[in-house]
SENU-327003 format. One record per residue: residue in three letters; x, y negated, z negated of N, C-alpha, C in turn. Coordinates in steps of 0.001 Angstrom, whole numbers, padded with zeros to 6 digits, always signed. Atoms other than C-alpha are relative to their C-alpha. Example, Ala and Ser with C-alpha at 12.3 -4.5 7.8 and 13.67 -1.06 7.14 Angstrom:
ALA+000890+001190+000000+012300+004500-007800+000900-001200+000000
SER-000820+001190+000060+013670+001060-007140-000770-001090-000730
//
This chain:
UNK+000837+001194+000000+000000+000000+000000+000873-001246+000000
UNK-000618+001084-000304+001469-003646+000761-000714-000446-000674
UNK-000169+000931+000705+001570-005475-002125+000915-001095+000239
UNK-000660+001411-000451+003457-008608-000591-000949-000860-000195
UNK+001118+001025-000675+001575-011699-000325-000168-000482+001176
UNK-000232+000724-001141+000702-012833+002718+000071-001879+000202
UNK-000429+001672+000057+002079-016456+003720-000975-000070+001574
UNK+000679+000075-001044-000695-017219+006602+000329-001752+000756
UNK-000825+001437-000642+001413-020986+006910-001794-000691+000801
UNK+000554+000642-000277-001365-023331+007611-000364-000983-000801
UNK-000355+000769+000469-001478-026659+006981-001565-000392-000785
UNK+001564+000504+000579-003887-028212+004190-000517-001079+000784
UNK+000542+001274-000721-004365-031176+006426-000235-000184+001570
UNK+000419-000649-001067-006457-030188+009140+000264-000810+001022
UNK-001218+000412-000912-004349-032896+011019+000743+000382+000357
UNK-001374-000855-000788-001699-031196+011322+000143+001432-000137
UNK+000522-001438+000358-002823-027740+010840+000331+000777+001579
UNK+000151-000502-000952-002145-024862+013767-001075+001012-000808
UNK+001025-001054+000034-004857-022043+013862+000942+001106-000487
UNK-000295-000658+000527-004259-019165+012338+000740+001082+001263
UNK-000502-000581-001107-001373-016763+014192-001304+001316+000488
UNK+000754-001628-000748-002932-013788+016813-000018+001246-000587
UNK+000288-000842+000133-001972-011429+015223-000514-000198-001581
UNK+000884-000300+001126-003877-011788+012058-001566+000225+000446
UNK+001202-000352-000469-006958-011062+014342+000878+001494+000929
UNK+000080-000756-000454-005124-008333+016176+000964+001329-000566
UNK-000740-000938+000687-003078-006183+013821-000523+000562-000984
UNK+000418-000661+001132-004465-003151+012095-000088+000084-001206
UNK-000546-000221+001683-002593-003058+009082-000695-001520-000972
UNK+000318+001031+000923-003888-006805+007898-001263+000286+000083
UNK+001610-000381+000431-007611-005490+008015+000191+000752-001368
UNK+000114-000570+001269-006623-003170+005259+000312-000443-001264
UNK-000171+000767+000843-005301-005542+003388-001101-000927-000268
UNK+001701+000936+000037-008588-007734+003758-000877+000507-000698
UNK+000468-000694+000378-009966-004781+002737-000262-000332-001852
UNK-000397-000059+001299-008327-004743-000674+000020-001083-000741
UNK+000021+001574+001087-007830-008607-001530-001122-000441+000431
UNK+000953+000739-000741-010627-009948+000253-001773+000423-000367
UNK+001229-000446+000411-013670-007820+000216-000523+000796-000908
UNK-000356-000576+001335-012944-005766-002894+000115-001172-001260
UNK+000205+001279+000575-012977-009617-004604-000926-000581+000113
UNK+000724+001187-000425-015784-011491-003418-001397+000786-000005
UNK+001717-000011-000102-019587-011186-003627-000175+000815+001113
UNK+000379-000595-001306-020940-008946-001229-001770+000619-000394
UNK+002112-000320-000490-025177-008767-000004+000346+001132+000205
UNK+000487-001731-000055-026208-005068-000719-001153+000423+000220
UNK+001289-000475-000159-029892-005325-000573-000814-001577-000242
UNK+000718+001119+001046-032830-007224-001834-000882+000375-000731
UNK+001085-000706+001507-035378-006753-004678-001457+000956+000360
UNK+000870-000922-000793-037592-005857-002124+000102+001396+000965
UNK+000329-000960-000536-036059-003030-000873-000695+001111-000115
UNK+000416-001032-000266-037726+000060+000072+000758+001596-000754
UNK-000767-001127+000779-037123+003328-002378-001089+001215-000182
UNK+001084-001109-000409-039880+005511-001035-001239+000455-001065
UNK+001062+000160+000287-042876+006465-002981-000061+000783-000997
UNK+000636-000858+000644-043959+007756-006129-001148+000397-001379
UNK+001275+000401-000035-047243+009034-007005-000829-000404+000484
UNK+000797+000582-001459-048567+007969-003950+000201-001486+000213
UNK-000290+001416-000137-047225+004431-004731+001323-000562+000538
UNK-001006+000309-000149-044458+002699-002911+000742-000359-001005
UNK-000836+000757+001297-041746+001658-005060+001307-000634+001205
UNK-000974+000369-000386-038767-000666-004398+001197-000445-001134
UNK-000851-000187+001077-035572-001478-006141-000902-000472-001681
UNK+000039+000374+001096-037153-003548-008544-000918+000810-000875
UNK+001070-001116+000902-039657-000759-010204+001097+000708-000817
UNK-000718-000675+000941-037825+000975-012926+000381+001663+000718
UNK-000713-001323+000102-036019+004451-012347+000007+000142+001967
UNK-000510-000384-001012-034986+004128-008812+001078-000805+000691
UNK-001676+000151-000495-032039+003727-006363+000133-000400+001461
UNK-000318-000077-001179-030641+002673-003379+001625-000186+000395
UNK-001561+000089-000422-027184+003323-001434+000366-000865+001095
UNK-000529+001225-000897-025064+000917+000584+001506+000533-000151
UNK-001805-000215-000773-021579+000596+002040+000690-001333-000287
UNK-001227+001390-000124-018518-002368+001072+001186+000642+001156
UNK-000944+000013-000465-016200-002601+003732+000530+001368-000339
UNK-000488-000909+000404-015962+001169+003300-000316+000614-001005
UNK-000226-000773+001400-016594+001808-000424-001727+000131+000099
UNK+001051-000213+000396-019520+003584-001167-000853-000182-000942
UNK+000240+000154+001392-021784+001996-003788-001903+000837-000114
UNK+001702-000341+000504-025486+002872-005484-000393-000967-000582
UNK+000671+000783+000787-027784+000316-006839-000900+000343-000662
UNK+001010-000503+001102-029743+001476-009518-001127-000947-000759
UNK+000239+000647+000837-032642+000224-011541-000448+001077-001050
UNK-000296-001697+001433-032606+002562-014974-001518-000180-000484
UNK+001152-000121+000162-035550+003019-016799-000558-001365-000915
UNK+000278+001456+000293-035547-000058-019197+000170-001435+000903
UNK-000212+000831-000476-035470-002143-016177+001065-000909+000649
UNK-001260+000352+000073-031738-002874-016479+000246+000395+001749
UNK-000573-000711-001539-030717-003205-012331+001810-000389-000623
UNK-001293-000533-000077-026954-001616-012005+000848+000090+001439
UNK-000845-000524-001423-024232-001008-009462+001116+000779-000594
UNK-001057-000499+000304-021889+001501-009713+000554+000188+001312
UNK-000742-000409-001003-019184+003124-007069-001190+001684+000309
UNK+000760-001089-000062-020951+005962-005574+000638+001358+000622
UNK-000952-000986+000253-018679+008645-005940+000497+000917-001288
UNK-000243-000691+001425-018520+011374-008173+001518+000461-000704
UNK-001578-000443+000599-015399+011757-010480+000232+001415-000241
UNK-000394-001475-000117-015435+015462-009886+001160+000043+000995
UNK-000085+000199-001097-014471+015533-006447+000191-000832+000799
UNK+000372+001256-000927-015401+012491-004807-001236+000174+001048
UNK+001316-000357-000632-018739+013689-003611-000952-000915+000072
UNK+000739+001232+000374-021469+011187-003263-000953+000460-001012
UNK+000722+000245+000822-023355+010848-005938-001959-000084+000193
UNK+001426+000136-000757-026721+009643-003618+000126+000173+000990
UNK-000003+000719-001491-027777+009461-000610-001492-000443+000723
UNK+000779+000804-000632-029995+007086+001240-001120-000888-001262
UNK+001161+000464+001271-033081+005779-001508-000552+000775-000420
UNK+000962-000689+000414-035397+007140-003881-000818-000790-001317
UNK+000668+000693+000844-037213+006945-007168+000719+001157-001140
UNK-000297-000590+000843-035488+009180-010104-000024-000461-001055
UNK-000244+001070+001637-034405+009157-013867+001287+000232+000106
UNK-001512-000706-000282-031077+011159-012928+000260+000179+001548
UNK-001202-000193-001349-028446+011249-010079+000339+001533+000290
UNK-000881-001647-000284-026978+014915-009205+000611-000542+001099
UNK-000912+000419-000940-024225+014497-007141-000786+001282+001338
UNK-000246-001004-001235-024397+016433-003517+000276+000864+000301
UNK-000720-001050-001039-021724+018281-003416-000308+001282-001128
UNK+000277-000789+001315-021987+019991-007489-000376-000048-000794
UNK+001795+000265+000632-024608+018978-008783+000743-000766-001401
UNK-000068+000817+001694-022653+017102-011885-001073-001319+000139
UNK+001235+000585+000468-025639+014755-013474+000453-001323-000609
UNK-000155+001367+000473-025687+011303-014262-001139-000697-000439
UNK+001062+001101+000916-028081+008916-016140+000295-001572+000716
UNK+000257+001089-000732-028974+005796-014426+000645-001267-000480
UNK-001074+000696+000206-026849+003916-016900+001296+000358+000162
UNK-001124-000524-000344-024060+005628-015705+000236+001098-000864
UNK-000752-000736+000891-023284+008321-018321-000321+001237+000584
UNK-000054-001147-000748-022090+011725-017224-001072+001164-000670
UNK+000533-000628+001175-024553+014330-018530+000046+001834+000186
UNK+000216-001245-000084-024828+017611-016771+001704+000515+001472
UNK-001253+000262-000390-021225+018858-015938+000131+002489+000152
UNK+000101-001264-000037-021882+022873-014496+001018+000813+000178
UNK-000924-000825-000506-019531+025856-014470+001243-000646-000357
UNK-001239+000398-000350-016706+023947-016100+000502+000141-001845
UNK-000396-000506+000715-016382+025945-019043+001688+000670+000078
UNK-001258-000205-000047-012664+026614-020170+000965-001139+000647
UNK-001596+001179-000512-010892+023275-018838-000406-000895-001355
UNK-000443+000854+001545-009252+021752-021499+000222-001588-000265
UNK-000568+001212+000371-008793+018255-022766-001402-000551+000939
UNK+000598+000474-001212-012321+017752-020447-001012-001091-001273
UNK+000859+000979+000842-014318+014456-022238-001260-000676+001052
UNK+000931+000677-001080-017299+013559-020250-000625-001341-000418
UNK+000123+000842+000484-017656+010569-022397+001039-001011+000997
UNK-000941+000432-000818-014883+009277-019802+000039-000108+001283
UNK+000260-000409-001481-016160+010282-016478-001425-000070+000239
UNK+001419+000652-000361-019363+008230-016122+000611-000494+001233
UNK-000130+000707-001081-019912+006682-013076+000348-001349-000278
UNK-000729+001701+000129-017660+003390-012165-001081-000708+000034
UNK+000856+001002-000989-019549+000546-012649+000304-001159+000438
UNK-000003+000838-000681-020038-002474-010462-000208-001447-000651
UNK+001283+001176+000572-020786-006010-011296-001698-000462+001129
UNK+000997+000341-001034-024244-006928-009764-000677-001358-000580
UNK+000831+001730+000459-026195-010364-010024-000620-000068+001066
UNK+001253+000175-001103-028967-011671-007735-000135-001412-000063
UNK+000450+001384-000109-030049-015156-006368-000914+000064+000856
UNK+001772-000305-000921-033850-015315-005188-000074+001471-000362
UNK+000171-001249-000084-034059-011560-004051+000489+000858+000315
UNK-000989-000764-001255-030816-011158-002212+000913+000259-001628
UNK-000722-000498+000612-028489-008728-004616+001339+000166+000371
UNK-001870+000102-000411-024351-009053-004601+000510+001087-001000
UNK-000711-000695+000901-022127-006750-006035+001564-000462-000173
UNK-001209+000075-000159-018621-007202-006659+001014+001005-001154
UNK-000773-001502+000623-015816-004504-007849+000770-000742-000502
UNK-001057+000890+000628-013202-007383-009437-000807-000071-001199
UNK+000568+000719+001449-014138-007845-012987+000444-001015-000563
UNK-000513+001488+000134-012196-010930-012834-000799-001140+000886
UNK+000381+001091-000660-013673-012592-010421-001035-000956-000235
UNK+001320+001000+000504-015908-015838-010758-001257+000445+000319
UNK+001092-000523+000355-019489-014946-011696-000696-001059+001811
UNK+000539+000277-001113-021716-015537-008260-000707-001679-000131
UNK+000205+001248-000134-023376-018780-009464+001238-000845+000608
UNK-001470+000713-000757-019454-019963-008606-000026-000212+001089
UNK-000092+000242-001891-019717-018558-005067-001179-000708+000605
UNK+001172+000355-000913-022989-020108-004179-000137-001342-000441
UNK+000009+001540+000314-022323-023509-006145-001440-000824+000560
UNK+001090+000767-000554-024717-026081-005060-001518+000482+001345
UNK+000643-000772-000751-026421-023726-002542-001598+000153-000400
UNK+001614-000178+000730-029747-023202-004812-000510-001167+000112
UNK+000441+001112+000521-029897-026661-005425-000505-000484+001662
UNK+000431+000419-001336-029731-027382-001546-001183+000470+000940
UNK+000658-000119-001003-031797-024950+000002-001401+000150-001023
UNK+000948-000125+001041-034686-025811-002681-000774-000839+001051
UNK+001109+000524-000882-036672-027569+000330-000982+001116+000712
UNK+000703-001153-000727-037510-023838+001419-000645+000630-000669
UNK+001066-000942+000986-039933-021602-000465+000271+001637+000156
UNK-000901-001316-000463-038111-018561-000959-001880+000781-000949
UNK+001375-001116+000322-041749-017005-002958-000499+000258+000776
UNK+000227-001027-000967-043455-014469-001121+000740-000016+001191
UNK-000475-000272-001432-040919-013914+001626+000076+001293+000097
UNK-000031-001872-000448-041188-010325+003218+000919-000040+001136
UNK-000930-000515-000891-038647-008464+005271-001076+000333+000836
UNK+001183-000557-001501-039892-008531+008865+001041+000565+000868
UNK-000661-000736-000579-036913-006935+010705+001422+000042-000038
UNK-001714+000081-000032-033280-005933+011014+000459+000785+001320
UNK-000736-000588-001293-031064-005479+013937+001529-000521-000145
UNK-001307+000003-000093-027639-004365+014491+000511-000234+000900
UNK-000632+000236-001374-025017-005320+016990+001282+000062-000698
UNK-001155-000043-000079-021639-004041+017560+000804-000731+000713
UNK-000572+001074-001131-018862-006539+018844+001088+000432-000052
UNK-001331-000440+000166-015613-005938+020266+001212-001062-000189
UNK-001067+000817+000443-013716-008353+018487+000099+000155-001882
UNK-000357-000051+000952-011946-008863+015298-001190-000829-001232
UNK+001157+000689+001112-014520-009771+011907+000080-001766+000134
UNK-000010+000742+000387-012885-012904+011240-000277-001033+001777
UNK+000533+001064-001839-013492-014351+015599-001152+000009-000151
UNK+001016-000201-000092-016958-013862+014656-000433-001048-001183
UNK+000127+001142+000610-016826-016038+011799+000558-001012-000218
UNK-000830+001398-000566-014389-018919+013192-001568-000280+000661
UNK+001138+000195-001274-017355-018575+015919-001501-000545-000492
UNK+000550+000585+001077-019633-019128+013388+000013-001333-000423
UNK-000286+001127+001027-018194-021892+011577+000173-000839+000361
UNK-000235+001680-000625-018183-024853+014149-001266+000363+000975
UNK+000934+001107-001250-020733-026545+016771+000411+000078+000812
UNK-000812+000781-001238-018140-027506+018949-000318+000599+001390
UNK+000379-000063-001344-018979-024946+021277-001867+000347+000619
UNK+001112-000194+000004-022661-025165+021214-000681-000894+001402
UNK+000079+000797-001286-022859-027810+024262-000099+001035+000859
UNK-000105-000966-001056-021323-025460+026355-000356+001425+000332
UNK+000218-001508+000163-022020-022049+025455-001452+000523-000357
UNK+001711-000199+000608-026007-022650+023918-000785-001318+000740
UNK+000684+000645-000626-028140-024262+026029-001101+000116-000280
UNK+001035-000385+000935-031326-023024+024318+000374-000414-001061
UNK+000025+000708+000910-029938-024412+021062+000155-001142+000472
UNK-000075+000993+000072-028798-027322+022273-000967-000789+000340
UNK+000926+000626-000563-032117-028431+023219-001189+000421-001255
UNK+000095+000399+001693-033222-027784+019399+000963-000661-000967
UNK-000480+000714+000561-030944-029546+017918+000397-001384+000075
UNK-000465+001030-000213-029713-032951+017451+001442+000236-000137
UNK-001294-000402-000122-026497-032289+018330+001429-001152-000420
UNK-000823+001665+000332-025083-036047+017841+000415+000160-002035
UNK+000295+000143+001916-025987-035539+013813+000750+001236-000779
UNK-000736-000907+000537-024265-032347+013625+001245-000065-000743
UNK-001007-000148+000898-021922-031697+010680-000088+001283-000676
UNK-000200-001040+000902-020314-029402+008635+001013-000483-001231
UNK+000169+000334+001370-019932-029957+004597+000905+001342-000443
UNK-001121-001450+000452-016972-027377+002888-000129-000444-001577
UNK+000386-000327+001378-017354-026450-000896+001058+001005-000394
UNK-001321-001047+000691-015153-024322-003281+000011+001455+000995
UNK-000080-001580-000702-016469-020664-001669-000857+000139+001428
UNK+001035-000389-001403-019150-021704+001140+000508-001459+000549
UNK+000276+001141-001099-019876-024253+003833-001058-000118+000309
UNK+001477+000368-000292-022830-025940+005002-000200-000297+001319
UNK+000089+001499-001397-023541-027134+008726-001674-000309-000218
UNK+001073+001242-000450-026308-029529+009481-000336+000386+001339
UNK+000567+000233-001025-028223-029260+012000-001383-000746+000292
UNK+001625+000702+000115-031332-031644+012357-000748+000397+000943
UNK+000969-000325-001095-034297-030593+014542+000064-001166+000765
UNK+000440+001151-000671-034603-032470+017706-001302-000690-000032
UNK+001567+000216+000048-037600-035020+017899-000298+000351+001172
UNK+000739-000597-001328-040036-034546+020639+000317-001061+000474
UNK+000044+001042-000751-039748-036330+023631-000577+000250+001059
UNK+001023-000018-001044-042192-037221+026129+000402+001123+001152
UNK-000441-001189-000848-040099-035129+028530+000486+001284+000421
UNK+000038-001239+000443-040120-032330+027013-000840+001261+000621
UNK+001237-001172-000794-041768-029679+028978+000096+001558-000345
UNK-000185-001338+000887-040562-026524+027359-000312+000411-001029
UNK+000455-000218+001165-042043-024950+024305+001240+000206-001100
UNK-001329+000338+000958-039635-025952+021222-000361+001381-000146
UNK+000479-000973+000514-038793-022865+019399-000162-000539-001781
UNK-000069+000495+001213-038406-025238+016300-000422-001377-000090
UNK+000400+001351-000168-041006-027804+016645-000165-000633-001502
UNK+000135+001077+000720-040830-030688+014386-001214-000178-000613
UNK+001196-000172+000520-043725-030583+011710+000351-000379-001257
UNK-000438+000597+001018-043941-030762+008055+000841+001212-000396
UNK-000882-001566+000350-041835-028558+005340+001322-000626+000337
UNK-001810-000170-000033-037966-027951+005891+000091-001080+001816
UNK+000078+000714-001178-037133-030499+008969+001697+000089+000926
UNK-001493-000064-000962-033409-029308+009558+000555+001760-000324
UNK-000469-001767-000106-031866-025533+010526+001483-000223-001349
UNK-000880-000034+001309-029512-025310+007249+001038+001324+000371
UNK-000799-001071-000371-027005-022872+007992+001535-000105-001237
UNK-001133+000050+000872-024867-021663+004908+000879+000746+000188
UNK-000844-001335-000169-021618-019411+005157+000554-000139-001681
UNK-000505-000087+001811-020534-017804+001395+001536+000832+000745
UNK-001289-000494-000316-016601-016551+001758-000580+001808-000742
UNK-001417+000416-001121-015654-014324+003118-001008+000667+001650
UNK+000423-000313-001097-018931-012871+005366-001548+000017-000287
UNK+000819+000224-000191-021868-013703+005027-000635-001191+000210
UNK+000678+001302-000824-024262-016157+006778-001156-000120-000612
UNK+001531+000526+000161-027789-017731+005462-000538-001374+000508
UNK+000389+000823-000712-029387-019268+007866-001299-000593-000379
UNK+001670+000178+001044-032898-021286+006624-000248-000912+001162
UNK+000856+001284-001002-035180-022987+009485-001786+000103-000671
UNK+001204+000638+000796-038536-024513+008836-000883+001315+000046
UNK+001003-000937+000333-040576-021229+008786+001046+001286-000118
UNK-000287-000745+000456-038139-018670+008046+001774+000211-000283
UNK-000941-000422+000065-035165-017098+007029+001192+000861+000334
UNK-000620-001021-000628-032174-014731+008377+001257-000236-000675
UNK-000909-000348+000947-029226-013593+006374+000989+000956+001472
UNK-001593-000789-001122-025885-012175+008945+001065+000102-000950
UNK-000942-000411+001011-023476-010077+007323+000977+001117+000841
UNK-000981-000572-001396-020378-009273+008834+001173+000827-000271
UNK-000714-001319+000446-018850-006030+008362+000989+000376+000781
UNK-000701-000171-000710-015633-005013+009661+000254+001164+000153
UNK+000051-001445-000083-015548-001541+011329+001576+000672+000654
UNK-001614+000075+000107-011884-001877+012274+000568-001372+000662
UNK+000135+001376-000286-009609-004379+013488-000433-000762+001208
UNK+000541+000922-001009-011057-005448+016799-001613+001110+000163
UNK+001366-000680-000786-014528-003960+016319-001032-000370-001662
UNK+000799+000688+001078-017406-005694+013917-001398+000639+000200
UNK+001842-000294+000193-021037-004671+012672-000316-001540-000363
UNK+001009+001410+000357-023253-007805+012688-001248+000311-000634
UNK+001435-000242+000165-026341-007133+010898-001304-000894-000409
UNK+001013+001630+000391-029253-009822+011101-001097+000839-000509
UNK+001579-000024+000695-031951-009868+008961-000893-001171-000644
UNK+000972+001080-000524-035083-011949+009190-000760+000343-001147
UNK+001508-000409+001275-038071-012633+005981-000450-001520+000561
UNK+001620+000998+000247-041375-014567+006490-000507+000118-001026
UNK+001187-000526+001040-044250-015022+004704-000792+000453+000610
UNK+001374-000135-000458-047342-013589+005311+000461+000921+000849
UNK-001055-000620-000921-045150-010819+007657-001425+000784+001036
UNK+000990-000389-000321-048416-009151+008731-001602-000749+000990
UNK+001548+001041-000916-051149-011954+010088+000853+000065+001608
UNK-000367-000120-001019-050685-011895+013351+000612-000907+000505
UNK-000598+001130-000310-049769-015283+014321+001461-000361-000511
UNK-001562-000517+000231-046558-014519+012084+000637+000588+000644
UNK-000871-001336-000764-045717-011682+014087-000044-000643+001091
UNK-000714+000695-000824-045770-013979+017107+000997-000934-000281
UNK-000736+000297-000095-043862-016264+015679+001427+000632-000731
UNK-000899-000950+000594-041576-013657+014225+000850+000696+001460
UNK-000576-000307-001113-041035-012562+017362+000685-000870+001399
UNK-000764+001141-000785-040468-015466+019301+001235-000161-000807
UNK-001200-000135+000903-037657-015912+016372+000924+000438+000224
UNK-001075-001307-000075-035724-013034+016621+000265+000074+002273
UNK-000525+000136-001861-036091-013500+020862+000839-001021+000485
UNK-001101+001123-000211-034605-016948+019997+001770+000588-000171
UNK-001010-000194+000822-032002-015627+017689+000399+001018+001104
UNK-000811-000784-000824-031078-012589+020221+000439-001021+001474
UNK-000621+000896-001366-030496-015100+023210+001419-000567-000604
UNK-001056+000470+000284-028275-016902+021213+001592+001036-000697
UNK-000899-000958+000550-026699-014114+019645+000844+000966+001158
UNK-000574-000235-001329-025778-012519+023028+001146-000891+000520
UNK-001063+001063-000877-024200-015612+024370+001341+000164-000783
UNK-001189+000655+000844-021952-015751+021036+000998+001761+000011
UNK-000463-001269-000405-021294-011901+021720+001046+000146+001187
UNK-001200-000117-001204-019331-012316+025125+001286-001230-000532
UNK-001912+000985+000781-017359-015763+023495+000926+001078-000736
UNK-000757-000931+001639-016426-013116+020344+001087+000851+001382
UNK-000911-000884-000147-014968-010585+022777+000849-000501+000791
UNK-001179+000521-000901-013232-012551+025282+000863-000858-000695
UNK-000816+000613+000623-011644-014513+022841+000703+001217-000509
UNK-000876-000908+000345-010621-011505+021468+001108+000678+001076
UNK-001027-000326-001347-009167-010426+024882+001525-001237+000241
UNK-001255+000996-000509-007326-013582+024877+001151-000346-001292
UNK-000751-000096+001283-005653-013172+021277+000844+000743-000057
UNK-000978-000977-000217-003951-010154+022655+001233-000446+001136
UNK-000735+000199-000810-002686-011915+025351+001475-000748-000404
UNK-001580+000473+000413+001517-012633+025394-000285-001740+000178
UNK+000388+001699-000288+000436-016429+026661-000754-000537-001715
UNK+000624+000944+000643-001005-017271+023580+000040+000681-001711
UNK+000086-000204+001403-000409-017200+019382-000868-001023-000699
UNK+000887+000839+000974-001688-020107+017803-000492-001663+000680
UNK+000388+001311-001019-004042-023468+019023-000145-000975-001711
UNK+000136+000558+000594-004899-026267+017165-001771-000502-000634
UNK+001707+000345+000148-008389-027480+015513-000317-001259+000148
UNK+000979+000839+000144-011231-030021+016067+000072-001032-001861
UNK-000044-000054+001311-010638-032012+013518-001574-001158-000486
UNK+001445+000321-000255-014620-033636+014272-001028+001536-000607
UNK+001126-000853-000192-016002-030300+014461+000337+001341-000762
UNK-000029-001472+000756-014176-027229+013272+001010-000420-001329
UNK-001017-000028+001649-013171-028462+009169-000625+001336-000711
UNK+000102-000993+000731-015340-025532+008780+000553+001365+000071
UNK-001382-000973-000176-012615-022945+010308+000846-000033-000709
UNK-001321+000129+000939-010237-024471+008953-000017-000006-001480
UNK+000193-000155+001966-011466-024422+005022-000367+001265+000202
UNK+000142-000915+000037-012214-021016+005973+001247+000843+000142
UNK-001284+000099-000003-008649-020299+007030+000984-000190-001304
UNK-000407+000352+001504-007753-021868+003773-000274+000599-000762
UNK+000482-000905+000972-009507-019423+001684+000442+001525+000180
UNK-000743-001076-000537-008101-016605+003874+001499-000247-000705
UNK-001553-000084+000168-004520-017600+002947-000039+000283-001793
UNK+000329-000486+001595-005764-017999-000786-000241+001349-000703
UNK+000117-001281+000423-006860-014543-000877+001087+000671-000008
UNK-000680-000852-000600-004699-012827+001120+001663-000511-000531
UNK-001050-000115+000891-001854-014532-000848+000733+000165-001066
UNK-000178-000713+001364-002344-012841-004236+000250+001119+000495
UNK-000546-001452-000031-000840-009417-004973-001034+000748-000538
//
């Protein structure tokens, strides 16, 4: 394992700053290190309160009902989210200290775990209980071999976990974030769909790509004809960033159906990024959360997910669907930038450019938090 620090040399003064070198988007070995300082540190979206944990008694249940579970993936590590029977929601690692067997798999509703592979038993607060066939090994304390646990915390309905027990408590990473997006009405929002997309570029080209405007002229022509593009900014904070985007007004010569017409309620697309991958996007009737998983180093899971209210009336579900037809147009376009930039990161012509210093301060404070990580041991 490479315990060095990495020195990622970039300047605090996004004047004189170069971009971050090529190969920290095209060299294997620094994903695994990302792995370890990066996403093994930091907050990471596992679910929400509303997920789905199948039925029992003929009644749906979801996390938040007492004695059930659901499994998820970090950058690799397998966790479980539990809620135990006094209510208490949990995260542990989801791996049994026998073996390394999983512990769950997929959702349910229980009071106890049994692992998969040998059935050793666990209690929903973690404690080991039913430990078969392991009569005659010596020095064995099952008071010691509970399941790891996680830290977990929640804001609204969206649940984070994080495996650092040092690290700053999540109100930290989301700072002013509650306070800002308090123009939106996060009560009754329902999950209305999720869709995946694989890209062939490196995690972090996907969230440079992300984190500026600049090329929204040229590359979004369907946004740029919702937005006020003149008013656009982006706002940097200890662990997130904010851009701005104001809805365009109407204008007489408008002949196309907005997809974000100007009304009452929320009047600007809010778009937050929390370090080191996730996106929350908030427009005047709904929400979508992008979370950006790295499946090696030039190959990313994107996974969008969309909540309304009311997910069911019909007139939701058109505009739920117009939504997500917006959001895939645009998401396409930003799909061919991601990989051809990635094509061009490999190329011998080219290591490092310079930034916008109008448009992309939110690369570059993102950059900055990369070197911060990635330069502890």
């Amino acid at each position: 394992m490479n315990t060095k620090p990495l020195q990622l040399d970039v300047n605090e003064q996004i004047e004189c700053a170069h971009t971050l070198a090529s190969e920290y988007y095209t060299d294997p070995a620094i994903l695994e290190i990302e792995k370890t300082r990066i996403f093994m540190r930091t907050w990471q979206l596992v679910g929400t309160l509303s997920h789905a944990c199948g039925e029992a008694n003929g009644v749906k249940r979801t996390i938040s009902d007492p004695e059930s579970f659901f499994t998820a993936d970090v950058a690799g590590e397998p966790i479980i989210v539990v809620r135990d029977k006094q209510g208490v929601l949990r995260a542990f690692s989801n791996v049994c200290r026998h073996r390394a067997g999983p512990i769950a798999l997929g959702s349910g509703c229980k009071n106890v775990l049994r692992c998969q592979y040998h059935g050793w038993t666990y209690t929903l607060d973690g404690r080991l209980i039913g430990t078969p066939d392991v009569e005659g090994v010596e020095f064995f304390d099952r008071s010691t071999m509970g399941m790891v646990p996680l830290r977990v915390e929640t804001w609204e309905q969206f649940i984070f976990v994080n495996f650092d027990t040092h690290a700053e408590s999540l109100s930290a990473y989301l700072g002013q974030i509650p306070k800002q997006a308090q123009g939106f009405e996060f009560e009754g929002l329902q999950f209305a769909e999720r869709r995946d997309y694989v890209i062939d570029c490196n995690w972090k080209v996907y969230v440079d790509n992300y984190l500026e405007g600049y090329h929204i002229p040229i590359a979004h022509p369907g946004l740029m004809r919702e937005i006020d593009y003149a008013q656009y900014r982006t706002d940097t904070y200890r662990y997130y960033s904010q851009q701005f985007a104001p809805i365009r007004a109407m204008k007489s010569e408008d002949t196309t159906e907005r997809a974000y017409a100007p009304g009452s309620g929320l009047q600007q697309a809010a778009y937050f990024w929390v370090f080191p991958n996730l996106m929350l996007n908030l427009y005047p009737d709904n929400i979508s959360t992008n979370l950006i998983v790295p499946i090696a180093h030039d190959k990313t899971l994107t996974i969008f997910e969309w909540f309304f209210h009311d997910v069911t009336s019909s007139k939701v579900q058109e505009r739920i669907q117009r939504a997500i037809a917006f959001s895939d147009e645009v998401q396409q376009e930003d799909i061919g930038l991601c990989e051809n930039v990635q094509r061009g990161l490999r190329s011998a012509t080219y290591d490092r450019g310079r930034y916008s210093v109008k448009r992309e301060n939110g690369v570059h404070h993102f950059h900055m938090l990369l070197g911060e990580f990635l330069g502890r041991t």
